[in-house]
Each structure stands twice: as structure tokens, then as C-alpha cells.
C-alpha positions in Angstrom: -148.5 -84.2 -53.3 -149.3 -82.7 -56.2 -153.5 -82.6 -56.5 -156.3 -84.3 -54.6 -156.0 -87.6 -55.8 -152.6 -88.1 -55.0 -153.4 -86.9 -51.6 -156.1 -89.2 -51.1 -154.2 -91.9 -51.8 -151.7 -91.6 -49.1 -154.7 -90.9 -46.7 -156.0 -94.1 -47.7 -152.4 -96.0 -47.5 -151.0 -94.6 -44.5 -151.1 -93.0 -40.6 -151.5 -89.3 -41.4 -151.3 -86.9 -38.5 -152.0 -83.8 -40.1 -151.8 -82.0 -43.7 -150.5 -78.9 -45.0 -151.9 -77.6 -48.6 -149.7 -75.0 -50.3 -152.7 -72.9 -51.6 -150.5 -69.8 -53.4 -151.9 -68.5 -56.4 -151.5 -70.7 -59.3 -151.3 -73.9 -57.6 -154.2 -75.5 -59.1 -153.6 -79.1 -58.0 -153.3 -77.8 -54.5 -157.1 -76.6 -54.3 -157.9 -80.2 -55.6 -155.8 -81.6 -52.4 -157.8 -79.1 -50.2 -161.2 -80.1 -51.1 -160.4 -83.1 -49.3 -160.5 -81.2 -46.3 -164.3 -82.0 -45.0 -163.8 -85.7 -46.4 -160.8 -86.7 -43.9 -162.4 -84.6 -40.7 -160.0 -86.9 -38.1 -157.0 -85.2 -39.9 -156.7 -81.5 -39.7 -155.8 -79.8 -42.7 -153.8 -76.2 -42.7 -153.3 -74.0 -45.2 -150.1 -72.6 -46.1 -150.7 -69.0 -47.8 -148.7 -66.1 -49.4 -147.9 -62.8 -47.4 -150.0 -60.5 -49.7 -153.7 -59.4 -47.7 -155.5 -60.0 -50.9 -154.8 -63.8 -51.3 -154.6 -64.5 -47.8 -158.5 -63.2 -47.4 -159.0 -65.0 -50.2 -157.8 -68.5 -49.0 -159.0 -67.8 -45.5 -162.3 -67.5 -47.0 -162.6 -70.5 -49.3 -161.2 -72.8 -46.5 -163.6 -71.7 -44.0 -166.5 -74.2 -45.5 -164.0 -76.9 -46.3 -163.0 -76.7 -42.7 -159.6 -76.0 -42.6 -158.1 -75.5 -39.6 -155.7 -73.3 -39.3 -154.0 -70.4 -41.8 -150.0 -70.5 -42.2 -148.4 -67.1 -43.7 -145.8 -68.1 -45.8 -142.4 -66.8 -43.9 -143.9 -68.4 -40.8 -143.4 -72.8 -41.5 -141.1 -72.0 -38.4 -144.2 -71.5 -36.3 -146.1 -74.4 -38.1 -144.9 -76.9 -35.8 -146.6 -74.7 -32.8 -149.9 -75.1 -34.7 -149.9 -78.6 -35.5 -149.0 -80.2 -32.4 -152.4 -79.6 -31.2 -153.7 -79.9 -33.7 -152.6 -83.1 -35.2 -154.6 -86.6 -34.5 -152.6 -88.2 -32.3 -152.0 -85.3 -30.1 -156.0 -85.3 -29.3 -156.3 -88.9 -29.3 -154.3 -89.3 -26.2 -155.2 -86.1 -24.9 -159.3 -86.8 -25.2 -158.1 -90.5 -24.1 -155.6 -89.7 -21.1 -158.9 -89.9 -18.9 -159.5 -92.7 -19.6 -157.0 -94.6 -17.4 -159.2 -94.0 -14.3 -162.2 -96.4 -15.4 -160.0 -98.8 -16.8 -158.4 -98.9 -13.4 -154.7 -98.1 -14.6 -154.0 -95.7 -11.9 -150.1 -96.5 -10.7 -147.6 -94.5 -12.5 -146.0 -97.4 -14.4 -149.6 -98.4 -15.7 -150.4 -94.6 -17.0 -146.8 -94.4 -18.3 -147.4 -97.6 -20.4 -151.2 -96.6 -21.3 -149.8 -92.8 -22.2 -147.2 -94.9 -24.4 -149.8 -96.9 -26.0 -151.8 -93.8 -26.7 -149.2 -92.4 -28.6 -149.3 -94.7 -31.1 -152.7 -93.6 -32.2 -154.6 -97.2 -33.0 -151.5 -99.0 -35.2 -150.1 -102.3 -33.1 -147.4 -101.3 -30.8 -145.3 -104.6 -29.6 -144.9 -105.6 -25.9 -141.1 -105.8 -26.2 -141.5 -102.0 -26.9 -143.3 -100.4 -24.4 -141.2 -102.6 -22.0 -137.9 -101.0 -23.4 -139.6 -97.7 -22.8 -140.1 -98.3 -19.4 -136.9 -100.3 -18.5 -138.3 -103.1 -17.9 -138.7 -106.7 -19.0 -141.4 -107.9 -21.3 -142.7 -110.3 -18.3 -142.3 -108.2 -15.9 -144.4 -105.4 -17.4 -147.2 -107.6 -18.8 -147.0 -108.5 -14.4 -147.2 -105.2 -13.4 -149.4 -103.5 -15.2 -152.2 -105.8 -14.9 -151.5 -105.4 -10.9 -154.5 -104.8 -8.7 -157.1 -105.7 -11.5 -156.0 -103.8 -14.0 -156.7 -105.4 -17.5 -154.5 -107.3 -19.5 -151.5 -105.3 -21.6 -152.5 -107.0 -24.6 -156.0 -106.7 -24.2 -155.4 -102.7 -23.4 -153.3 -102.5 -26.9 -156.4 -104.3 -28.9 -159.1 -101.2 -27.0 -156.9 -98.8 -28.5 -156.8 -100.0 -31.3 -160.0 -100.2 -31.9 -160.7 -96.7 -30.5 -158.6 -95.5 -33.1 -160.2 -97.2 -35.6 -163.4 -95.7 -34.1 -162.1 -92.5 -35.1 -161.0 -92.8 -38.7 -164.0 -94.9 -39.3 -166.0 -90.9 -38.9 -164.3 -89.9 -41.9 -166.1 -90.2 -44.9 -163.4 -90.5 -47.4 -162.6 -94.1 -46.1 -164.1 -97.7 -45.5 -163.3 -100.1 -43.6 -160.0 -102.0 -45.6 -158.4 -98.6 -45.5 -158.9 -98.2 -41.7 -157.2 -102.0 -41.5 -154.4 -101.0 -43.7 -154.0 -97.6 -42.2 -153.5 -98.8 -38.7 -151.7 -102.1 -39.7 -154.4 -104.7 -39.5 -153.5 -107.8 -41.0 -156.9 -107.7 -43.2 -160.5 -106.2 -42.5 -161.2 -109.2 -41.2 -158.4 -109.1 -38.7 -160.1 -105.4 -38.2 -163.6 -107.1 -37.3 -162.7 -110.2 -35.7 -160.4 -107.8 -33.0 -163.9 -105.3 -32.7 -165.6 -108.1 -31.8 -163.4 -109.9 -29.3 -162.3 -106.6 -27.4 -165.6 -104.5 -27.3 -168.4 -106.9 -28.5 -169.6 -105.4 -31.7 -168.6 -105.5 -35.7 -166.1 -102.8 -37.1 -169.1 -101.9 -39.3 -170.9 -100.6 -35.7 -167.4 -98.3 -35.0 -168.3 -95.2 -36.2 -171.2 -94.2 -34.6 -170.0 -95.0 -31.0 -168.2 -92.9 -28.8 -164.9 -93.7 -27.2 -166.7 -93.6 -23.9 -169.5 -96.4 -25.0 -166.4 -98.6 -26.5 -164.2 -98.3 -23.3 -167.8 -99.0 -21.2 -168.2 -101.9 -23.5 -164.6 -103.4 -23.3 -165.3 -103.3 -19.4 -168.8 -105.0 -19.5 -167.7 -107.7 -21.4 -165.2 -109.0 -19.6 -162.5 -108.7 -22.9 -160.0 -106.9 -20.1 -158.7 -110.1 -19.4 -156.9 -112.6 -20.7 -158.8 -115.8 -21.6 -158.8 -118.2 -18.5 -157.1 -115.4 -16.9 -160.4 -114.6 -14.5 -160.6 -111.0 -12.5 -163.5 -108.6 -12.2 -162.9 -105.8 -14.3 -162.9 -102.3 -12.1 -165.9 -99.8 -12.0 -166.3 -96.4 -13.2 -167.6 -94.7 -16.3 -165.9 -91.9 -18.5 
């Protein structure tokens, strides 16, 4: 990307799981990209830095109030990947989400393969068909297993985590809620709303100031785990 707008736009158009800003000297367009930083908070931003002292204190302390998150020396990409990993979005979605499985009673290890999978994905739609290739199995036989014992529904499980992603991006202030929808492959806001409402009982406009904990509590009290007609008690616990 060459400057800030250029970067926003692909924020806006696409899944992003992290960004690097080439801040050496003389890369003007870059700093424009970097103010972006404190706008996009869901998506870390690192900045990649000459070797000299002088201009890495200098980028070190201009990113500290945009809130970069990490410093790369240049002659050291090779240990960027180390840094993002953690780092990036959907690495700490599933990793503040992995708990999760508990309350929502997936607890055999076929369910929190398949809810692990589904994590992964980071809030866009993830098919069925897929996860059941993952797992070796068919898509029948999956959508059968993993609502065993009174789990919730497969489909019902993709739509919650869905809209816990969207929960997420919707804290950033550099977007609204069509660019959440396009970003996570909605078929329009309103597809965006109508699935908030169905699956955790509230309007997309609601998402961002809940916490993943109060939608996953909300998906259970309303009795969106299962399929319509389908019946069951959803199980107990809290996050």
C-alpha cells in the first residue's frame, strides 16, 4: 500500500489479520498508512524500521501513541512471522474464544475440533461440507455428532461466531456496519442484522458494546442454539 488511504481501503474491503508499515526515512505515504493504527484497534499494526539507533528511537517513539504494536528491525522480516502470530486477529480470537466451548456444552473432542475449526475462520461463513472434510467425516454425520448430548446446532454455532466476530470489528472506529458485512462475507447489512438478531437477540447496531461473554450468555438464553422445531434445553454455565 502506498499511503493511508489506500490502506484503509483494503481494511474496509477485506479480512485483515495484521499490518506491517515500512516506516524508513523518507517514506511519507507510509506514516499516512500508520496513522491508521488507533483507528483499526482489532488489527495490530507493526512497524518495520531501519537498523540505524537514531531512526529506530525515532519510530519507536512516534508509534507508541498510535499504538503500534510491535517494532521490526529491518534484517529481521525472518523473525516477523514469530511476532505476528500472536499477535494477529485471528490468533486471539480463537485463543480468547477457545473457552468458550465449555458453556456452550461442546466438550467431546470431535465437537472442540469442529468449534476450534470454526474459530479459525475468524467471523466470515465457513461451509458445513468443510469442516466435515476437515474432520473425515460426512456432512450428516457431523451436523449428528456434534449436536450430541445437547450440544447446539452446527449451523447455529457457525452464525454465534460470526456474530462474535463481527462484535469485534464493530470496536473499531474506522468502520460501520456495511464494512463489517462485506468484511466477513455477509450477503448485505441486513443479512448482518437479521443474523444478530436471530442468533443472539439484539441489532448489529447493539454489537460493539457487548462482550463476547454477554453474546455467548445471550445465544444460550434465547434458545437460538437449536434449530427451529428442533427442541433441546440449551446446557448451563457462564464464561
Amino acid at each position: 500500500m502506498r499511503d493511508g488511504a489506500e490502506l484503509r481501503a483494503a481494511l474496509l474491503e477485506r479480512f485483515v489479520d495484521a499490518v506491517v508499515v515500512d516506516l524508513a526515512a523518507g517514506n511519507e505515504g507510509a506514516w499516512d498508512a500508520a496513522a491508521e493504527a488507533r483507528a483499526f484497534p482489532s488489527v495490530p499494526f507493526l512497524a518495520l524500521s531501519s537498523v540505524r539507533s537514531t531512526e529506530i528511537a525515532g519510530v519507536a517513539r512516534a508509534c507508541g501513541p498510535m499504538e503500534f504494536a510491535e517494532l521490526i528491525v529491518e534484517g529481521e522480516e525472518d523473525a516477523a512471522a514469530e511476532l505476528l502470530v500472536p499477535l494477529a486477529f485471528t490468533h486471539r480470537f480463537v485463543a480468547a474464544l477457545t473457552p468458550a466451548a465449555e458453556p456452550l456444552g461442546l466438550r467431546t473432542p470431535l465437537q472442540q475440533r469442529v468449534w476450534g475449526a470454526i474459530l479459525r475462520h475468524g467471523g466470515r461463513g465457513v461451509q458445513t461440507s468443510t469442516l466435515a472434510a476437515e474432520v473425515g467425516l460426512t456432512r450428516e454425520h457431523l451436523s449428528r455428532q456434534f449436536s450430541a448430548g445437547g450440544a447446539p446446532n452446527l449451523k447455529r454455532v457457525i452464525d454465534l461466531v460470526r456474530i462474535l466476530g463481527a462484535a469485534e470489528l464493530a470496536k473499531d472506529m474506522g468502520r460501520d456496519l456495511p464494512d463489517i458485512a462485506r468484511v466477513l462475507g455477509f450477503a448485505s447489512t441486513s443479512h448482518l442484522s437479521v443474523t444478530s438478531q436471530r442468533v443472539v437477540g439484539i441489532r448489529s447496531l447493539s454489537l460493539a458494546r457487548l462482550r463476547s461473554q454477554d453474546l455467548v450468555e445471550r445465544f444460550l438464553a434465547s434458545g437460538a442454539s437449536r434449530s427451529r422445531g428442533a427442541g433441546g434445553v440449551a446446557p448451563s454455565g457462564h464464561l
